[in-house]
LUMFI-404893 format. One record per residue: residue in one letter; z, y, x of N, C-alpha, C in turn. Coordinates in steps of 0.02 Angstrom, whole numbers, plus 50000, padded with zeros to 5 digits. Example, Ala and Ser with C-alpha at 12.3 -4.5 7.8 and 13.67 -1.06 7.14 Angstrom:
2
A503904971650660503904977550615503904983550660S503544988850642503574994750684503945000250645
END
This chain:
371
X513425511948755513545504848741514095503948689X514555506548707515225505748654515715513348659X516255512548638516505520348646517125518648682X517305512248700517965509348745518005517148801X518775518248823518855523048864519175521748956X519085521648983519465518549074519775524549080X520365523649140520635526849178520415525949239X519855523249263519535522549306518905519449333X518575522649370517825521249374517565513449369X518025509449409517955501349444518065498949370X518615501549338518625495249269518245496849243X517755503549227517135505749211516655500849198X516855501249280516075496449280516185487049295X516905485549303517055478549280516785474649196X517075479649151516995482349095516095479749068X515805485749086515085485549080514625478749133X514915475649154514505470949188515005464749160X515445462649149515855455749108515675456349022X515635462649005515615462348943514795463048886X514685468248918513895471248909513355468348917X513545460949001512695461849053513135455049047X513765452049025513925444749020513945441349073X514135445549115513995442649189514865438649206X514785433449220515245427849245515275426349312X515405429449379514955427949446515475422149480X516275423349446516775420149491516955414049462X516735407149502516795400149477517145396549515X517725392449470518095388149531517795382549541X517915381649595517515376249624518035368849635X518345368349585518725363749553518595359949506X518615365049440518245361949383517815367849339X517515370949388516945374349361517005378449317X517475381349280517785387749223517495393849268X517145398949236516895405749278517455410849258X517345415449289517725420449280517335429849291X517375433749256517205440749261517345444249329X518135442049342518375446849391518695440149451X518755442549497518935437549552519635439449538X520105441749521520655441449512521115437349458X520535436449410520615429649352520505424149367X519995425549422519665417549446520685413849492X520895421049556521335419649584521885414849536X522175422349493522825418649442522635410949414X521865408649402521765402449355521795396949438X521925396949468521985394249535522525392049560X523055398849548523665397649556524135395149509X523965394649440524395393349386523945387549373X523535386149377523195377049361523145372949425X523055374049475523225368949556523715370549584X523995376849596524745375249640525105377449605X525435377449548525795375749499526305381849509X525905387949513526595393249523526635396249457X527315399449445527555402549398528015405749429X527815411949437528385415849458528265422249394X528605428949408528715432949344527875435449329X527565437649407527125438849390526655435349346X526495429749391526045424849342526495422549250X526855420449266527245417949177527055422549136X526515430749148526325429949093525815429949070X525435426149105524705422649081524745417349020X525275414649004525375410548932525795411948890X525865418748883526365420448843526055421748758X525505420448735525215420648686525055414348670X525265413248605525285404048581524795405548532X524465401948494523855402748435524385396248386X524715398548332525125395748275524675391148258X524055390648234523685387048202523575379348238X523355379648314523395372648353523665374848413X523995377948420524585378148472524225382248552X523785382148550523195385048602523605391048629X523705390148698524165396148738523355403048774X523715405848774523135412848822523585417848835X523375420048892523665425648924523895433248929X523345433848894523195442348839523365439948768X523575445248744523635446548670522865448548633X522285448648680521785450748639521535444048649X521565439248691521275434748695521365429548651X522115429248628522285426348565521985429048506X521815433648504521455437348436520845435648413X520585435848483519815433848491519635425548462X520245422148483520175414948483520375413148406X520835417148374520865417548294520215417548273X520045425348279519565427048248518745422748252X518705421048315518045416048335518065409248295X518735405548332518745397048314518975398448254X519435400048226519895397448142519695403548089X519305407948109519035411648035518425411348056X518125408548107517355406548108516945412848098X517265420948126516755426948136516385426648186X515845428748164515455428248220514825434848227X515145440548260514785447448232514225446848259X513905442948312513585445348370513075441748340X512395443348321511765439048318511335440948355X511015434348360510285436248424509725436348399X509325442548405508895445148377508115439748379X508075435448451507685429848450507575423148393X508305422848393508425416748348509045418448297X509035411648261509655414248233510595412248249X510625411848304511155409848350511555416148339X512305413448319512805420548320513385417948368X513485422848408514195423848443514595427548418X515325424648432516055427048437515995434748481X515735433648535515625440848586515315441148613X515005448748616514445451248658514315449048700X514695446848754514495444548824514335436448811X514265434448761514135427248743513375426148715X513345432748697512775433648658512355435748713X512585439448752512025443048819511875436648874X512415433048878512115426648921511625420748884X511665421648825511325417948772510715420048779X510595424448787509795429748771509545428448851X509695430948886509795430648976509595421948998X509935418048988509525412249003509185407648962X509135409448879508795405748837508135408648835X508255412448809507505416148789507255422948856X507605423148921507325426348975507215419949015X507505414348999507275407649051507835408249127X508225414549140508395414249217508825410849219X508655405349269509185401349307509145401149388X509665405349365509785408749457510415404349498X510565398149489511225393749513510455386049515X510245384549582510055376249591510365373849621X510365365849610510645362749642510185359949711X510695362449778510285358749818510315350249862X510305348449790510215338649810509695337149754X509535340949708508925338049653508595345049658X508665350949669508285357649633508255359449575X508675354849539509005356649450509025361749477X509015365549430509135374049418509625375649358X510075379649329510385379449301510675388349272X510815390549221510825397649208511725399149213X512105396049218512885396249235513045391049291X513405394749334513735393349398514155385649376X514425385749314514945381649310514525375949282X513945377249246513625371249244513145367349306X513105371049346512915368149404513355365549448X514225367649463514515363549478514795358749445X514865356849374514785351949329514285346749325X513685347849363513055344849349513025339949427X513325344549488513725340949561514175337149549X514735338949500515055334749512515075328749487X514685329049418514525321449382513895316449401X513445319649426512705316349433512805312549513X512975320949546513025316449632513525315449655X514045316349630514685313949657515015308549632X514755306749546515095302449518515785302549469X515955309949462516685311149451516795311849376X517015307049356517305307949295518255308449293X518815313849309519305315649344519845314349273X519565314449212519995313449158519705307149107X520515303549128520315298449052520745297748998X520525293748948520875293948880521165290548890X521865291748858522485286348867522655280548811X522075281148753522025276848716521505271948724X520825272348756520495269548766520235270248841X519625266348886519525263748958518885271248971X518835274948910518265280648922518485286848974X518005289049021518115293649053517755299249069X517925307349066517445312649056517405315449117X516945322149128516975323149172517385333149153X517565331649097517725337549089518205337349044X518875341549048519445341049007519575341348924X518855345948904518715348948835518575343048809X517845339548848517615334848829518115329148800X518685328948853519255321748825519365324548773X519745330548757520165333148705519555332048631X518905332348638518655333648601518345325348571X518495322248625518475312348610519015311948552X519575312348596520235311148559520365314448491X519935318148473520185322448416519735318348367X518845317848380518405316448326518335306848331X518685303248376518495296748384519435293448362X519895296048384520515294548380520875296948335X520695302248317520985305948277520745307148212X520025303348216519545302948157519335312748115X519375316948171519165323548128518665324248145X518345324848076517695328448065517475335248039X517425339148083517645347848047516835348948014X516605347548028515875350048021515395345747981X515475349247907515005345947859514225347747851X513895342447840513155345747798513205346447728X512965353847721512715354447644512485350147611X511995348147630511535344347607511695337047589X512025333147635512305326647608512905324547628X513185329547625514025327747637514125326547690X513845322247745513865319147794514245321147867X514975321047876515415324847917515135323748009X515335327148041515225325248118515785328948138X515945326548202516685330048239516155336248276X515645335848311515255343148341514865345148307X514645351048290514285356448274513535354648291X513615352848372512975352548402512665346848357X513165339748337512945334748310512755335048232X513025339848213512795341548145512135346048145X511905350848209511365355548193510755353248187X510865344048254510435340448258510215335948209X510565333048165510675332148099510195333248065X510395339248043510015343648001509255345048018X509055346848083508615346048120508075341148097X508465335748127508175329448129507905325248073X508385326148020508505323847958508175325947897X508495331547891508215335847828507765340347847X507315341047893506995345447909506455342147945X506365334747962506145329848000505695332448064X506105337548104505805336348165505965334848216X505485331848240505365327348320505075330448368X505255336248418505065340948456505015337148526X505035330148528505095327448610504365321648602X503965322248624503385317848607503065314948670X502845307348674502705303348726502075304348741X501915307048802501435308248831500925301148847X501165295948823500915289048852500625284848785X501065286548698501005282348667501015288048609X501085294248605501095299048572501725300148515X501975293648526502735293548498503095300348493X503435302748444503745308248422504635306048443X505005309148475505795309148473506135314548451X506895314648404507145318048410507675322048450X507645318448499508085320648579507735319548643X507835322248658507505322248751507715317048776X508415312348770508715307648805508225300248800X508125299548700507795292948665507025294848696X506625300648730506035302148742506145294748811X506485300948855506535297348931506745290548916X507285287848867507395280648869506725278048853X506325280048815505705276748809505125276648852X505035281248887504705280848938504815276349025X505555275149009505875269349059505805263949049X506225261948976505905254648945505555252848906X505255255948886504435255548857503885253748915X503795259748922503065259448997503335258849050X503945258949084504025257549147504285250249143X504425246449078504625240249086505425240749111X505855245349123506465244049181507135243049092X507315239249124507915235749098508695237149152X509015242049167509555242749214510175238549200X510185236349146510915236249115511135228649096X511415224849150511535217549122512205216449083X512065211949056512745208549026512755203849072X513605205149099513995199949144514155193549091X513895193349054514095186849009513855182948980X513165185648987512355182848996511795187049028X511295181248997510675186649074510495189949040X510605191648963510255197248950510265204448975X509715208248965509455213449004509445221948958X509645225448964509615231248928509305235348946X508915240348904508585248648943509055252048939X509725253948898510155259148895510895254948899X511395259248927511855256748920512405257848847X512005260348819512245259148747512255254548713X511565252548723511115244348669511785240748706X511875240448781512405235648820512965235448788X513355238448766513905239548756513835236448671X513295239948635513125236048567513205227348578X512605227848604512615219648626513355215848637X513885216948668514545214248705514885216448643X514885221748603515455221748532514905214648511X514485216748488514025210448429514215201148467X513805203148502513685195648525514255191448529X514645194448613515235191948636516015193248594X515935200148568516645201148557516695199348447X516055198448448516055196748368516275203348311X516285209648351516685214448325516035217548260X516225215848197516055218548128516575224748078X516695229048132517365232148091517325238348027X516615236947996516435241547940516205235447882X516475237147816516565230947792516425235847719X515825231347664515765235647605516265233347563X516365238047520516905237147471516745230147405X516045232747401515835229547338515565221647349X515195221847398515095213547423515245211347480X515665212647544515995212747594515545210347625X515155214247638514475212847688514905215747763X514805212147816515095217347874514525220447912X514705224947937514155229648006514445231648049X514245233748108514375234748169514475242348170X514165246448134514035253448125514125257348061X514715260348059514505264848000514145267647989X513455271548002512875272347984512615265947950X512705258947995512365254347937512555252547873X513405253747875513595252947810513485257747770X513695265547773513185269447722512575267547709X512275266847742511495266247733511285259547677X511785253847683511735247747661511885250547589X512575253747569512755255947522512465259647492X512075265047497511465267347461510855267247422X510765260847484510075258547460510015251547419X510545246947462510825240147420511025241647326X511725245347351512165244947298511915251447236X511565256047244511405262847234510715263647219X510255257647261509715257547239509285263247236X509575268747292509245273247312508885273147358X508055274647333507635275847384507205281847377X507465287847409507255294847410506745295047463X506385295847482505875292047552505215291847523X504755294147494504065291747434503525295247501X503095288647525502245289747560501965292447486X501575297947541501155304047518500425301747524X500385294947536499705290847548499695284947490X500215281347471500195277147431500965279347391X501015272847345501625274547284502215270747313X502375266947370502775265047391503285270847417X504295267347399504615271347414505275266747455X505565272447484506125267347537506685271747536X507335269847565507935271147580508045274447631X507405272947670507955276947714506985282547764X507255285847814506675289847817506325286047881X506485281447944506385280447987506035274447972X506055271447889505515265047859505075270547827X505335274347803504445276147791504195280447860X504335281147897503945285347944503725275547982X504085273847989503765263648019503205261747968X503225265147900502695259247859502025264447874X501925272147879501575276447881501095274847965X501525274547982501145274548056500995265448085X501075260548041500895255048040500305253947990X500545255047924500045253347882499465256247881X499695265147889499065269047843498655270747917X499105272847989498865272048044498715267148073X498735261548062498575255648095498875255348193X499315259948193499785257548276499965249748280X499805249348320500305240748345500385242448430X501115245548449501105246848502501395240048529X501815236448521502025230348536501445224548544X501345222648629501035217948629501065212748674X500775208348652501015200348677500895196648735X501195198548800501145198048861500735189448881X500735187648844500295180048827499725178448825X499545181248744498955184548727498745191148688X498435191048688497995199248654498555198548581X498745196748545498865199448507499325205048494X499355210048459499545215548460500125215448386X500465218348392501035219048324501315227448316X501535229448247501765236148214502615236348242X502925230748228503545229348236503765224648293X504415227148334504535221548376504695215948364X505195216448327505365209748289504725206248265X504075207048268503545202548226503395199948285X503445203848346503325202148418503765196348454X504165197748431504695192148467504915186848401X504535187548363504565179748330503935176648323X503385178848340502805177548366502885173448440X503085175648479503415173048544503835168448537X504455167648508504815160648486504495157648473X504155157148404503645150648378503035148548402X502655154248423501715153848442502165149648527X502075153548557502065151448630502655147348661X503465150748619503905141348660503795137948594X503855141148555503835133048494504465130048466X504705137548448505365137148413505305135348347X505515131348305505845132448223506415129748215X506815135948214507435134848177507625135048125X507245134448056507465132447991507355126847983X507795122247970507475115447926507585114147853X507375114847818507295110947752507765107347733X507995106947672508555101047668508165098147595X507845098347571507335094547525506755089247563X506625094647615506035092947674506065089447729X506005084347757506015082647824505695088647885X505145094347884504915098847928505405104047930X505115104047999505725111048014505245118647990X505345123647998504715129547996505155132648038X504575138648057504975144248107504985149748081X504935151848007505425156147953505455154347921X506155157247864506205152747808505935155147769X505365157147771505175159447705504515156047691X504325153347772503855148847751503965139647717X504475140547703504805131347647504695136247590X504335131347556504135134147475504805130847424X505285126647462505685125347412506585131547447X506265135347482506595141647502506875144347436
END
């Protein structure tokens, strides 16, 4: 395996089963961190819940990392954490895919439950199954217990995991974005959020697809949100400040900045248009001011700004979909919005434009010809 040397059989084989076979067996059942040896699991027990420091333990942090201050206990462990996080080596590749680890035993649990599938840790209140101990007590303690144990002291958000805060506070508060795309500059504070990105984006795939409407997603989460409030009709999420009704508690939270709290805090330089989202303001700025539309159907000569209108005009126009339909009557629509202004005007009998040449009201303005 390697040419490392023991003075004894047991670290032998501590050695060859933490490092080699990536095996993690000892998990606190606190906040879920694994451990190789039950004697690491002990010390991380005693020096993070009962707060001892005596000579023995004091020197589990005697190694500081200069770069962001990051304490560890070994002198190799600081090395490792150089060499992994801040020179970004990464010797270890997996011969399946192209995924590289910092270390072997990262790489052997990588291989072991990705591409061998074993998940030997379920949970017994759902039968989730899970390939690390610590994500299964992570997965207890947030789903059925409810525990989110750390919050941000700048804002009302709460995690269920310590990294997670640190890693709020750094890319939302702290505004860092370590992780660029080649391709269009476009920064993200995670890795994961940039791979998906790229994925998603420049590579346009949609690997999550609706078994009901044949809809394509690029996340597993927007699949299931659609299969809740799409075909199951369920709306969970009220606004205490009206009756409106949400499928996600995101749109909710959108809704209460927009509606109630009036919050526009992305603002263009050139015509002070405001948005709710910096994505909308890049996007506005591109295509508005820039007059870029990189986006060209491979069916007709029409071109767009952005990729999620031409994948809407492709599967409307040239497919003829109209999944939106009109609980009233038969009629069927491509877009929701054509749906719910069909519904204002056809069936209550809304028009809210009036004319100021015109005595008639219309119910768009685009139908007044002196518009």
């Amino acid at each position: 395996m390697c040419a490392k040397r023991f003075g004894n059989k047991q670290s032998f084989f501590i050695h060859v089963k933490t490092v080699h076979e990536g095996r993690k067996d000892f998990a606190c059942n606190k906040c879920g961190k694994i451990f190789g040896t039950h004697s690491n699991l002990i010390k991380h027990q005693r020096t993070v819940y009962e707060g001892r420091k005596d000579i023995f333990l004091k020197v589990l942090k005697d190694y500081s990392c200069d770069i962001c201050e990051k304490k560890f206990g070994y002198k190799w462990s600081l090395l490792l954490h150089i060499t992994t996080v801040h020179e970004g080596r990464k010797n270890h590749a997996c011969d399946n895919c192209e995924k590289k680890f910092g270390q072997k035993s990262s790489l052997v649990s990588h291989q072991r439950t990705v591409h061998e599938g074993q998940k030997d840790f379920a949970c017994d209140k759902c039968e989730k199954k899970f390939g690390y101990k610590s994500y299964l007590l992570v997965h207890q303690k947030t789903v059925h217990e409810g525990r989110k144990d750390y919050a941000c002291g700048e804002c009302e958000k709460k995690f269920t995991q310590k990294s997670s805060l640190f890693v709020h506070q750094k890319t939302v508060h702290e505004d860092h974005k370590d992780f660029v795309c080649d391709k269009c500059e476009k920064k993200f504070g995670y890795k994961s959020s940039l791979l998906l990105h790229i994925t998603t984006v420049h590579k346009g795939q949609k690997e999550f697809a609706c078994n009901k409407c044949e809809k394509n997603f690029k996340q597993k989460g927007n699949l299931l949100i659609d299969q809740k409030t799409v075909h199951e009709g369920r709306k969970d999420f009220a606004c205490d400040k009206c009756e409106k009704k949400f499928g996600s508690k995101l749109n909710l939270q959108r809704h209460q900045k927009i509606a109630h709290e009036g919050h526009k805090d992305y603002v263009c330089d050139k015509c002070e248009k405001k948005f709710t989202q910096k994505s909308s303001l890049l996007s506005h700025e591109k295509t508005v001011h820039k007059s870029r539309k990189d986006y060209s159907c491979n069916k007709c000569l029409k071109k767009f700004g952005e990729r999620d209108h031409l994948i809407q005009h492709q599967k409307i126009v040239h497919e003829g979909c109209k999944d939106y339909a009109c609980d009233k009557c038969v009629k069927k629509f491509g877009r929701k919005a054509h749906l719910l202004v069909h519904q204002s005007t056809v069936h209550e009998g809304h028009k809210d434009y009036a004319c100021e040449k015109y005595e008639g009201k219309f119910d768009q303005q685009r139908n007044c010809s002196h518009a």
